[in-house]
Backbone as a printed PyTorch tensor [residue, N CA C, xyz], in Angstrom:
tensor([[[  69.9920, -155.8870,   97.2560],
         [  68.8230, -155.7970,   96.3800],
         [  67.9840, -157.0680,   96.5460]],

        [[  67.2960, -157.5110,   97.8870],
         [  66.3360, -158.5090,   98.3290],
         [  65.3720, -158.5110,   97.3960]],

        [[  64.6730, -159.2870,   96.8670],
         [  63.8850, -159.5200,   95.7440],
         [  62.3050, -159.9550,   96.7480]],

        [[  62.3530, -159.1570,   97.7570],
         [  60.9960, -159.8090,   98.6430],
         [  59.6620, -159.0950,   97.7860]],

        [[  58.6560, -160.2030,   97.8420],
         [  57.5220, -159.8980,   96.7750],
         [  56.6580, -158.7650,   97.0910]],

        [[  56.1390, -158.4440,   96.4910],
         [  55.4940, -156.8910,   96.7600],
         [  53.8310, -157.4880,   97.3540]],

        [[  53.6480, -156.1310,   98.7030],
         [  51.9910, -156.8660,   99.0370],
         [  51.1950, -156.7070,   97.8760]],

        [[  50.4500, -158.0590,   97.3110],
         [  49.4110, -157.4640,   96.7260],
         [  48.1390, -155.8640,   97.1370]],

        [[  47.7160, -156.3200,   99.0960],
         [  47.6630, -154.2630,   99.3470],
         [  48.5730, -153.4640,   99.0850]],

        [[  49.5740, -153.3760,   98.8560],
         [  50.6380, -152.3080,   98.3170],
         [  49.9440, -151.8860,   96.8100]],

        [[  49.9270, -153.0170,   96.1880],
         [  49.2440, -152.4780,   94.6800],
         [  48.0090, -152.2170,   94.5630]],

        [[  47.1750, -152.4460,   95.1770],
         [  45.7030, -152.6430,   95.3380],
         [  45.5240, -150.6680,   95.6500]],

        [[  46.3140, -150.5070,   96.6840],
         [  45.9580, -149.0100,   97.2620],
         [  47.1130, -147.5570,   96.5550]],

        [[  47.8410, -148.4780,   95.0490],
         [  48.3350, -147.3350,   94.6240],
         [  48.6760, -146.8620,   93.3930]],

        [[  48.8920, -146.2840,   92.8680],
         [  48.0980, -145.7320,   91.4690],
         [  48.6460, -146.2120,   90.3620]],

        [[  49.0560, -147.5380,   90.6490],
         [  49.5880, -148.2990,   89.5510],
         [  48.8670, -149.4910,   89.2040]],

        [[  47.6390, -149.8510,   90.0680],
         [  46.8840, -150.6710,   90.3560],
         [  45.8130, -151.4110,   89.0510]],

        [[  45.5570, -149.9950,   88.7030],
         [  44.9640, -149.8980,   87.1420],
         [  46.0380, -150.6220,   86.5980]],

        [[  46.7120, -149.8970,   86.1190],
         [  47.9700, -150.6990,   84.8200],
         [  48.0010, -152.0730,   85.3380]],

        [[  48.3350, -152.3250,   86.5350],
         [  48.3940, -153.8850,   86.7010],
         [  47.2180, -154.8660,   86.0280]],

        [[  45.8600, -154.0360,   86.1070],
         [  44.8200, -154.9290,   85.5400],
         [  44.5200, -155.0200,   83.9540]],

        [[  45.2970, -153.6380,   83.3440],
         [  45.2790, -154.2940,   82.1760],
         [  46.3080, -154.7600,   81.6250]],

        [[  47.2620, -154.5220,   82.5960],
         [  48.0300, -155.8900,   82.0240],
         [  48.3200, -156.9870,   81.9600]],

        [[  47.5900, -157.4620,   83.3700],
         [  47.1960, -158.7350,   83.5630],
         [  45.7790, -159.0720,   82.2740]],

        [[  45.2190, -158.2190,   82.0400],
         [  44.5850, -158.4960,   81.0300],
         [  45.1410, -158.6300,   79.7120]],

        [[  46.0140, -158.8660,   79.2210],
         [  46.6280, -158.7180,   77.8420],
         [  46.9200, -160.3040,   77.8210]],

        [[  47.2390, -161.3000,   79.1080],
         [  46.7040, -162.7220,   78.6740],
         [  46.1260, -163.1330,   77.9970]],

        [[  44.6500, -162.2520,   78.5610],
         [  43.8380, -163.4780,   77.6590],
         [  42.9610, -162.9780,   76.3740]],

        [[  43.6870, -161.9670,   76.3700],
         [  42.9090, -160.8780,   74.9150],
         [  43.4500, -159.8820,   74.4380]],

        [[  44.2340, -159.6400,   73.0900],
         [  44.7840, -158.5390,   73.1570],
         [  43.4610, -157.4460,   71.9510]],

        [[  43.1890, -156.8460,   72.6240],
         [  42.0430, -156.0290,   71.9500],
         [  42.5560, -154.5880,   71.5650]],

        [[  41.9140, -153.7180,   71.2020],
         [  41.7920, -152.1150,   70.6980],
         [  41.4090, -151.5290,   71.7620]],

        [[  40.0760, -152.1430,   72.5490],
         [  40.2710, -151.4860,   73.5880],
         [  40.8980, -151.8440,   74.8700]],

        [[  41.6100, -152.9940,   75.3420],
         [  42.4990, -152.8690,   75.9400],
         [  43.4770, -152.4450,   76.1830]],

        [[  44.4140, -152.3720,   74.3860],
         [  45.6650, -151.6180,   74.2310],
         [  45.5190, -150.3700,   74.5150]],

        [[  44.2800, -149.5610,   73.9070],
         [  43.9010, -147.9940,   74.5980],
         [  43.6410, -147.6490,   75.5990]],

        [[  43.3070, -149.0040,   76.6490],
         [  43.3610, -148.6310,   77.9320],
         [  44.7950, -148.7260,   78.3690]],

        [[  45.1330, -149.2520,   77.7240],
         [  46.6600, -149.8130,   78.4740],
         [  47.5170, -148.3280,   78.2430]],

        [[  47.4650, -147.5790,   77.5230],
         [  47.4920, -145.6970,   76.9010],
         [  47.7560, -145.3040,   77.6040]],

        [[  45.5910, -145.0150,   77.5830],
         [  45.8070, -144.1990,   78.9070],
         [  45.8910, -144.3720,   80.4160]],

        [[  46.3860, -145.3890,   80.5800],
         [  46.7160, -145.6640,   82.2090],
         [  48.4470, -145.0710,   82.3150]],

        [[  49.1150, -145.5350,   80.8460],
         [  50.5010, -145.2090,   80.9110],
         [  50.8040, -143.5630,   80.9210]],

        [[  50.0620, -143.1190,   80.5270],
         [  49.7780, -141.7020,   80.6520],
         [  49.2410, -140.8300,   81.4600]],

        [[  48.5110, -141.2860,   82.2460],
         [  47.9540, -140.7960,   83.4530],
         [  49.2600, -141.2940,   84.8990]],

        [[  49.9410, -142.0880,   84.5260],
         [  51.0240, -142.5100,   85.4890],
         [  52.4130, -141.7030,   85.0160]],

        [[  52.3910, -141.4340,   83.8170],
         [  53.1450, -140.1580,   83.4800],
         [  53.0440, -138.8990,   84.0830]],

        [[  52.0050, -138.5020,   83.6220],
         [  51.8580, -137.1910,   84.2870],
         [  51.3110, -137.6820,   86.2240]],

        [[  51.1310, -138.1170,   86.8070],
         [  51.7250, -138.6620,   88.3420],
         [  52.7760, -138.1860,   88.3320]],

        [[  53.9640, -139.4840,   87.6350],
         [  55.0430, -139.6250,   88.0920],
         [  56.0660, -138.7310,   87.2410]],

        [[  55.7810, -137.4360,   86.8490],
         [  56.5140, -136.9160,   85.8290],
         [  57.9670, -136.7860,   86.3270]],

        [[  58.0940, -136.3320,   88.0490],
         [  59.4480, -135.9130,   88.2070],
         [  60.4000, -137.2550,   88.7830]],

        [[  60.0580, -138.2930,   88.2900],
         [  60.7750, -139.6630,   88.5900],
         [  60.8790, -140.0000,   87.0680]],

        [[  62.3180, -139.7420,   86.6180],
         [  62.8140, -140.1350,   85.1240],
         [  62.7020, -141.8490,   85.4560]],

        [[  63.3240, -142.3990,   86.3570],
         [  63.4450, -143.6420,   85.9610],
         [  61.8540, -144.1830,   85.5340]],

        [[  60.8860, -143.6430,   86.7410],
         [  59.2810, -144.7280,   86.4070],
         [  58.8250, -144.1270,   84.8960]],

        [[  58.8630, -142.6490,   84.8860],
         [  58.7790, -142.5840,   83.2490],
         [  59.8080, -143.2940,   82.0050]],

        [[  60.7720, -143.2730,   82.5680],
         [  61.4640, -144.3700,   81.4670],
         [  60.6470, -145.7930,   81.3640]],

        [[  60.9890, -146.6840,   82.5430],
         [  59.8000, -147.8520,   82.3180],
         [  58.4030, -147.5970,   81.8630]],

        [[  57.7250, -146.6160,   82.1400],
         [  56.6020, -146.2640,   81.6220],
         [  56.6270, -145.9540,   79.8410]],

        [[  57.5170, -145.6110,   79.9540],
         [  58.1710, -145.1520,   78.0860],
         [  58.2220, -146.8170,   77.4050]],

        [[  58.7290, -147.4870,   78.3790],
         [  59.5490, -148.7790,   77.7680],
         [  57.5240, -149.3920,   77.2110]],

        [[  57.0360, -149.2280,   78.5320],
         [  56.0270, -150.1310,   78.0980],
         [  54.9560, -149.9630,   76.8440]],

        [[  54.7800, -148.1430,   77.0580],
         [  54.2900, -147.4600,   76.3010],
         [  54.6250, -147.8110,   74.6380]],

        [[  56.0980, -147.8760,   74.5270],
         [  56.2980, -148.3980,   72.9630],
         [  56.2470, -149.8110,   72.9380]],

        [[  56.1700, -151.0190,   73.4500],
         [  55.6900, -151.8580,   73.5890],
         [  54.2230, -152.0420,   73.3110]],

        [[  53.5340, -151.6370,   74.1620],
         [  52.0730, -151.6440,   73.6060],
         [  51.4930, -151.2280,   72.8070]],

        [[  52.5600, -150.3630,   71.5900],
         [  51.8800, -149.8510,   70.6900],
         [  52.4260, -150.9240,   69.8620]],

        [[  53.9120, -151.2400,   69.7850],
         [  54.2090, -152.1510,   68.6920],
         [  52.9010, -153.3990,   69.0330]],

        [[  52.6640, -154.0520,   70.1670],
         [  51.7470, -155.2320,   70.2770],
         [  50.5370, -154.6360,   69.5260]],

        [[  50.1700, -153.7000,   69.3590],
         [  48.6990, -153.2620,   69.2710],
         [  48.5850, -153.2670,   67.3140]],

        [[  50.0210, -152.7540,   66.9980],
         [  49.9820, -152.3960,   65.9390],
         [  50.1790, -153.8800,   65.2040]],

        [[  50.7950, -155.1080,   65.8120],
         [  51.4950, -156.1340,   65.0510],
         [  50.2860, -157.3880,   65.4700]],

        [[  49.4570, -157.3560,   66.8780],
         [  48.6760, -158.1440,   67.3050],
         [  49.4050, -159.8950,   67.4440]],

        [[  48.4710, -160.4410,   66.5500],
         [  48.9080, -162.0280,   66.5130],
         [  50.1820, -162.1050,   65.8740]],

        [[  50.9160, -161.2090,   65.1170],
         [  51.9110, -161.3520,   63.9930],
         [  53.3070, -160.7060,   65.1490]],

        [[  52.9430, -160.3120,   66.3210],
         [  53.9040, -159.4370,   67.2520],
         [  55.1840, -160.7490,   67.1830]],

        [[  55.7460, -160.1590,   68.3560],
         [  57.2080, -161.2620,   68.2830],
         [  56.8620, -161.6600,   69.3890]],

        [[  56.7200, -163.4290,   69.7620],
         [  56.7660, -163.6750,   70.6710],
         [  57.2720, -163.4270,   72.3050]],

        [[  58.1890, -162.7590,   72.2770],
         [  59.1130, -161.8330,   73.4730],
         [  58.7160, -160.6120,   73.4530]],

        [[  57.6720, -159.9890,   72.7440],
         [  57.0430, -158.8160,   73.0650],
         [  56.1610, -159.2770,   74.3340]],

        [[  55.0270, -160.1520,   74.4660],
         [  54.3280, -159.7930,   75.8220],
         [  55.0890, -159.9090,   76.9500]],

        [[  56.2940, -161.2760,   76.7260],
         [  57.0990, -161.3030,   77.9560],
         [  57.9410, -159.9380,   78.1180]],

        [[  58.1760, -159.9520,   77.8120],
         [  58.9600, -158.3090,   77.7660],
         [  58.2480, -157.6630,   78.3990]],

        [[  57.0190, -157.1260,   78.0930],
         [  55.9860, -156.0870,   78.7760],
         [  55.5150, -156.3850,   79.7840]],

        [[  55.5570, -158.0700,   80.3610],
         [  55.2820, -157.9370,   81.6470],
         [  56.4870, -157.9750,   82.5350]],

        [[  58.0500, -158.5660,   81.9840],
         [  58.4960, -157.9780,   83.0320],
         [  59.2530, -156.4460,   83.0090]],

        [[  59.0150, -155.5680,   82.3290],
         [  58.9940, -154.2350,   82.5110],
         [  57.8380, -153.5780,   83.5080]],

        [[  56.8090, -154.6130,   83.4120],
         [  55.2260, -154.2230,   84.0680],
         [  56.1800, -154.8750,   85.8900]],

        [[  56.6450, -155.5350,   85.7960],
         [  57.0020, -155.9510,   86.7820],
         [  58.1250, -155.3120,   87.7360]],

        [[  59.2640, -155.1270,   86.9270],
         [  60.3230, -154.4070,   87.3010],
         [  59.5690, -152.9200,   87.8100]],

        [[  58.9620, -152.3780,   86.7640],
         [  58.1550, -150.9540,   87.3610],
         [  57.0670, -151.1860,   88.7360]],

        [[  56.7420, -152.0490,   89.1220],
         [  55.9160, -152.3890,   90.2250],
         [  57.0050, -152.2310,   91.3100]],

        [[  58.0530, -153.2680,   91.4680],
         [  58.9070, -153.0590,   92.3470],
         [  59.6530, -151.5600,   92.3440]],

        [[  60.0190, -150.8470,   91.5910],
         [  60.5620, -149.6750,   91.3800],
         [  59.7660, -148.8250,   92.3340]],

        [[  58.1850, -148.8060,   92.0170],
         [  57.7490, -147.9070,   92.5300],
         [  57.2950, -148.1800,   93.9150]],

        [[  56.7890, -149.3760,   94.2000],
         [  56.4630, -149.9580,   95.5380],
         [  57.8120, -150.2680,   96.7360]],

        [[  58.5170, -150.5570,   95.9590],
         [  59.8220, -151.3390,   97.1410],
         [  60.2150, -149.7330,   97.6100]],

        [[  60.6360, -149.7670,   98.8750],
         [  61.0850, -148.5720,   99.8530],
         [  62.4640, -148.7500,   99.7550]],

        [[  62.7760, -150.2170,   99.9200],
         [  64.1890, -150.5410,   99.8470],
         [  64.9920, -150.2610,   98.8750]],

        [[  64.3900, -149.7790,   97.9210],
         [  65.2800, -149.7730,   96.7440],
         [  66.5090, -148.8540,   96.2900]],

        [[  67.5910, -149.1500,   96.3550],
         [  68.5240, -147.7180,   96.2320],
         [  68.1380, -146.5950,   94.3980]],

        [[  68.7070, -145.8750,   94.5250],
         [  68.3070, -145.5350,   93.0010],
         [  69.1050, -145.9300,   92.0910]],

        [[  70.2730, -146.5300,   92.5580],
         [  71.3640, -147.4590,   91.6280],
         [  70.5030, -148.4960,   91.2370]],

        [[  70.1290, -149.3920,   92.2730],
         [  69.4460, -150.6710,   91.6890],
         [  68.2820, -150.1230,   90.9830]],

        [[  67.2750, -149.2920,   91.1170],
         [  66.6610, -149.2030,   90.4320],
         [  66.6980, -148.5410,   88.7970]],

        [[  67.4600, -147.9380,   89.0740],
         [  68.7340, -147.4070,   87.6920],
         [  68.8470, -149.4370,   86.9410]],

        [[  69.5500, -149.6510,   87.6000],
         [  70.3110, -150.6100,   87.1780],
         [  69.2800, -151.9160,   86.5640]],

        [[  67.8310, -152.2390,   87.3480],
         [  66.8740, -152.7710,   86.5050],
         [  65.9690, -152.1480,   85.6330]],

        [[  66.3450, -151.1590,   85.3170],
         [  65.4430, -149.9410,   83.9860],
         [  66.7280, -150.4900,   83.0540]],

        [[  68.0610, -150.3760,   83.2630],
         [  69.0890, -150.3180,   82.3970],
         [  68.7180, -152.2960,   81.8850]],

        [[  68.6810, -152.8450,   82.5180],
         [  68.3900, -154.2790,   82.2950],
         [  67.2270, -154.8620,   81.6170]],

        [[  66.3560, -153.6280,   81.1340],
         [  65.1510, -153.9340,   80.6160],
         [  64.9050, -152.9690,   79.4430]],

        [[  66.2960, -152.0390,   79.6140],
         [  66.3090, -151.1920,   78.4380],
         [  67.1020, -152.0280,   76.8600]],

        [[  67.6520, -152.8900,   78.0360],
         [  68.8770, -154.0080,   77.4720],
         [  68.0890, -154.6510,   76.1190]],

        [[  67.2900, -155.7630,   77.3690],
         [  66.3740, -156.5820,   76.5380],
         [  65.2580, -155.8860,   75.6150]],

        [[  65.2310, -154.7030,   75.8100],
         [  64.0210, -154.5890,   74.8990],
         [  65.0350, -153.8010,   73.3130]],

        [[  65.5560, -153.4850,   73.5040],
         [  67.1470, -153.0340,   72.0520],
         [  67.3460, -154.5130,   71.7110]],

        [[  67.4210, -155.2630,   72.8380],
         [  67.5140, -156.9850,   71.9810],
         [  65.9940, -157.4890,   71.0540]],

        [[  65.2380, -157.5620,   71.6150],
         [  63.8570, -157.1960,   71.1670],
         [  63.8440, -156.9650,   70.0430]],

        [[  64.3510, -155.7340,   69.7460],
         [  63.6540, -154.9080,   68.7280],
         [  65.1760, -155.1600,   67.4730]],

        [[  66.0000, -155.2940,   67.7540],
         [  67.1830, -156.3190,   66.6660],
         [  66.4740, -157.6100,   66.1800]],

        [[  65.9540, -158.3480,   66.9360],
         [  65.3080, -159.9300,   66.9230],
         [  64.5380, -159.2650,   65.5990]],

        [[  63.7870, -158.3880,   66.0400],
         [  62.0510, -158.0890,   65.5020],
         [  62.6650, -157.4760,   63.8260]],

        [[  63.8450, -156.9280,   63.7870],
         [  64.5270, -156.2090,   62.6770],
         [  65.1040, -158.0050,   61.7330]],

        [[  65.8340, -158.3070,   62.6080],
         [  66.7260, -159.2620,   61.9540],
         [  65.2220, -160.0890,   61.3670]],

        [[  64.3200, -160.7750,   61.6190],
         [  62.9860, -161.7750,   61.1010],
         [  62.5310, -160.6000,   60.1100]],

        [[  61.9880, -159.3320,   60.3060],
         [  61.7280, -158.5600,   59.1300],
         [  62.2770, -159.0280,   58.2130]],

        [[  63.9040, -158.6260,   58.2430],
         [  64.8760, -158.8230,   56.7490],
         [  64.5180, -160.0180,   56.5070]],

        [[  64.6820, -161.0200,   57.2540],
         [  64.3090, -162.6820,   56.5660],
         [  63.2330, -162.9980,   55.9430]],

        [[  62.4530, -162.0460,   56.3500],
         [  60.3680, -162.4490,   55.7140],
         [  60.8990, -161.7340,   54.8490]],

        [[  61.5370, -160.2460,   54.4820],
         [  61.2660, -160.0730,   53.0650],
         [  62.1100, -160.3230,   52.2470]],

        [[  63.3720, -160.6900,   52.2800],
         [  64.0700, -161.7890,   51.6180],
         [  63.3950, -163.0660,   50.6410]],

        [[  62.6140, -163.5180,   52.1940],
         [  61.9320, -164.5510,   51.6390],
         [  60.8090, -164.2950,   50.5580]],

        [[  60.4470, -163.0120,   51.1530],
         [  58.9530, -162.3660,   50.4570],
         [  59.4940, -162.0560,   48.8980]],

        [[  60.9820, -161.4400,   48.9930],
         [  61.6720, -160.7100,   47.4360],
         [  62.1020, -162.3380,   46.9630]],

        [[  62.6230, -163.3710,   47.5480],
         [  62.9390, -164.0640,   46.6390],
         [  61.2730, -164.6750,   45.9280]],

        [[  59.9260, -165.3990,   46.3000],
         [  59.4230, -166.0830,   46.3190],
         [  58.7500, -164.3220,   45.0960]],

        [[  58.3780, -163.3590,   45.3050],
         [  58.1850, -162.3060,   44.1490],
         [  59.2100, -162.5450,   43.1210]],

        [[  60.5050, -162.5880,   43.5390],
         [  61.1240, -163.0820,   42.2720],
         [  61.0650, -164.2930,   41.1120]],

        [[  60.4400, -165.2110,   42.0050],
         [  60.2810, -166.9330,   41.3240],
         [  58.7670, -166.3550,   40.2250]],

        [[  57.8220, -165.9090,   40.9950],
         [  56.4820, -165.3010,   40.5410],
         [  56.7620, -164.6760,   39.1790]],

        [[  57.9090, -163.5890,   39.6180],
         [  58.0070, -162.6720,   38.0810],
         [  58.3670, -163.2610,   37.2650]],

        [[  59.6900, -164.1620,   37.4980],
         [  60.2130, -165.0820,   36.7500],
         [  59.9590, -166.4160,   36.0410]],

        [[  58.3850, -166.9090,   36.5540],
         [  57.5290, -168.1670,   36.2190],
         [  56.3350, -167.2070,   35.1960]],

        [[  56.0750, -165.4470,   35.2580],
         [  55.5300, -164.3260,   34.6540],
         [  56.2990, -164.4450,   33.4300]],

        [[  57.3600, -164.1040,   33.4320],
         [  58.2060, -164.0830,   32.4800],
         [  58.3460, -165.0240,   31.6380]],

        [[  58.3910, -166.1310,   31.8820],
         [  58.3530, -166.8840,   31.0470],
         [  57.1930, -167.3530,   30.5770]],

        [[  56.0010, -166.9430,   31.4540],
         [  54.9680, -167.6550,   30.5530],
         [  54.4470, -166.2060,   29.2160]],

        [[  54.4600, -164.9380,   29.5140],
         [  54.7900, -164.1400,   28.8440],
         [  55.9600, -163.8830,   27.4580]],

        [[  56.4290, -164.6800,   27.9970],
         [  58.0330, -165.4660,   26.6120],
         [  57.2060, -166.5210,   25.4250]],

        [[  56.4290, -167.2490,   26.5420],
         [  55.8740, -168.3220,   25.2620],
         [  54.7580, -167.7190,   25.1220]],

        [[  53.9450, -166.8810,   25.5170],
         [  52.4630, -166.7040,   25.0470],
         [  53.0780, -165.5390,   23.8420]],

        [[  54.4190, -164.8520,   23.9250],
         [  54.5950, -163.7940,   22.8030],
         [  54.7550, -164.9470,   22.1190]],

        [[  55.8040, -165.8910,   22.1130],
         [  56.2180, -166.6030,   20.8970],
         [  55.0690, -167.6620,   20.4740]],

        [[  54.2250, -167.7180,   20.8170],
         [  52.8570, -168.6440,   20.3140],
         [  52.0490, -167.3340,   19.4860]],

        [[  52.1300, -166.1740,   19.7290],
         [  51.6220, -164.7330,   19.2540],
         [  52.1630, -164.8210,   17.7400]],

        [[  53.4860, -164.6670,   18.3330],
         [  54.4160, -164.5260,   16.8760],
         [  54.0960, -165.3770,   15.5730]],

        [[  54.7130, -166.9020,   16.5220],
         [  54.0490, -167.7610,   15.4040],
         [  52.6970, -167.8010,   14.6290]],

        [[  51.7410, -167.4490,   15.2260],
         [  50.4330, -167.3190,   14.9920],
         [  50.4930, -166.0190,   13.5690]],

        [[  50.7690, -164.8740,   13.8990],
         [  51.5480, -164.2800,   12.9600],
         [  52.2960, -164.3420,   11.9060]],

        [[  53.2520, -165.4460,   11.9870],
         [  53.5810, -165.3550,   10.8140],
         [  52.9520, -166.5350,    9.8330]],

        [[  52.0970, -167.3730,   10.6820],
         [  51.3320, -168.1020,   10.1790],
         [  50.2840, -167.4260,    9.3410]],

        [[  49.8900, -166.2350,   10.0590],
         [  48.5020, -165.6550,    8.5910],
         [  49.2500, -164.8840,    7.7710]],

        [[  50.5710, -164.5290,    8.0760],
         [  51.2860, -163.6820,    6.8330],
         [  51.7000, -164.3580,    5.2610]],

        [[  51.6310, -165.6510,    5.9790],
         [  52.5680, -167.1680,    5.2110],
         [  51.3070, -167.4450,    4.1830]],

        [[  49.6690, -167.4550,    4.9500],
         [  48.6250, -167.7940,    4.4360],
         [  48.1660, -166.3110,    3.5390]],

        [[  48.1640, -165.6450,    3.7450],
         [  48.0990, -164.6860,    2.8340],
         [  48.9220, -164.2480,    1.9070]],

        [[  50.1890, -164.6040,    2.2040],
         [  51.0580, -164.4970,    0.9060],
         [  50.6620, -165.3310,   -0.3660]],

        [[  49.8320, -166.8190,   -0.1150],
         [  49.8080, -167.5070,   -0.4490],
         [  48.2190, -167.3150,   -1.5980]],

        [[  47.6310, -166.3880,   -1.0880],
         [  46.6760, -166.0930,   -1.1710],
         [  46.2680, -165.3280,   -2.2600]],

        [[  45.5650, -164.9460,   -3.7590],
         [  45.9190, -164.7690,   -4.8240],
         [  45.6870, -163.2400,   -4.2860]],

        [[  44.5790, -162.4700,   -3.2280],
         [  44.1400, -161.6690,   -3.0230],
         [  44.5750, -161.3260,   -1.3190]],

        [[  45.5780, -160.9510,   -1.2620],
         [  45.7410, -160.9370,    0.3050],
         [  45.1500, -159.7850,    0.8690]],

        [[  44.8420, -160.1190,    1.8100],
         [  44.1960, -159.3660,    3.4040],
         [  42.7440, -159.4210,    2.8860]],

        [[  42.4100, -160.5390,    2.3090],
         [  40.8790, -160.9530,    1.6770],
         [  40.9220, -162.3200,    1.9910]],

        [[  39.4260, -162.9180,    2.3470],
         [  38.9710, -164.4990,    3.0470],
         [  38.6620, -164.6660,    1.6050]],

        [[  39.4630, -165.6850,    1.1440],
         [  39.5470, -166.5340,   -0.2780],
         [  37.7840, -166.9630,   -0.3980]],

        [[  37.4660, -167.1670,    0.4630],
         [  36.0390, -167.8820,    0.5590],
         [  34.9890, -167.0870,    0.1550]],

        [[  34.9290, -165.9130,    0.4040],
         [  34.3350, -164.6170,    0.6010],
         [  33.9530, -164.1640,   -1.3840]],

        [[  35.6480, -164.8080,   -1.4940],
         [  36.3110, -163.9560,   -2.9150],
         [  35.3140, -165.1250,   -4.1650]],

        [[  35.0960, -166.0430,   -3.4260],
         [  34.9250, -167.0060,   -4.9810],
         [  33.3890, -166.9440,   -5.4580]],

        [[  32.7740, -165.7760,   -4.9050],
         [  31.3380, -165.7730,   -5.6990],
         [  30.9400, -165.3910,   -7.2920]]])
């Protein structure tokens, strides 16, 4: 399994050529309409390559990749773009190298099916931690709520039994004494 580099004319003259450019474009911009180009190129190389499970598997791999990037943007997981380019990569050689047995090429789909189940554990395990963090720091909130809700009742209360105290006191209650002395 020689790792010799692929001609750039090899990619230039074959129908993967597109995808290469927008994915070389996802450097330096990840946009709406790039990610939708990035779609439909994966889809138009689908239906190409429908009766080659392995390039549709990598094509699958990238496909949910670019939607999670599209959907998560700046907030994605750092090992999402690397990921997508070397799946973008591994699928270049897959489809270009002649040399390739279908074991090895089996065997780097299986190696990228690997990392991207690692991926997506990483991307699970930081979820639980942000909302951990998110449920404890809502909890401090309710609980700094709560208590100021504790003293604004008991400043209520008191206030309460303060005009009950003053009107008991009062020769005419639930009447302004002031009102009364004309």
């Amino acid at each position: 399994e020689g790792k010799k580099p692929i001609d750039p004319h090899e990619v230039e003259n074959s129908s993967i050529k597109d995808l290469k450019s927008v994915i070389l474009s996802l450097e330096w911009e990840i946009t709406d309409q790039v990610m939708q180009t990035l779609g439909e190129e994966i889809q138009k190389l689908e239906g190409i390559c429908k009766d080659n499970k392995i390039v549709v598997a990598f094509l699958q791999l990238l496909a949910s990749l670019g939607k999670y990037i599209r959907k998560r943007r700046a907030d994605a997981h750092p090992d999402s773009i690397r990921l997508l380019h070397s799946v973008y990569d591994n699928l270049e050689r897959v489809m270009l190298s002649d040399d390739l047995s279908d074991a090895a090429k089996k065997k780097m789909l299986v190696a990228q099916v690997n990392r991207y189940k690692k991926l997506k554990e990483e991307i699970v395990i930081t979820k639980t931690s942000a909302s951990k963090k998110e449920s404890k720091a809502s909890e401090k909130k309710a609980q700094a709520s709560s208590e100021d809700e504790t003293a604004s009742s008991e400043e209520d209360t008191y206030v309460e039994e303060k005009q009950i105290e003053t009107e008991a006191r009062s020769p005419f209650p639930g009447r302004d004494q002031k009102n009364d002395s004309k």
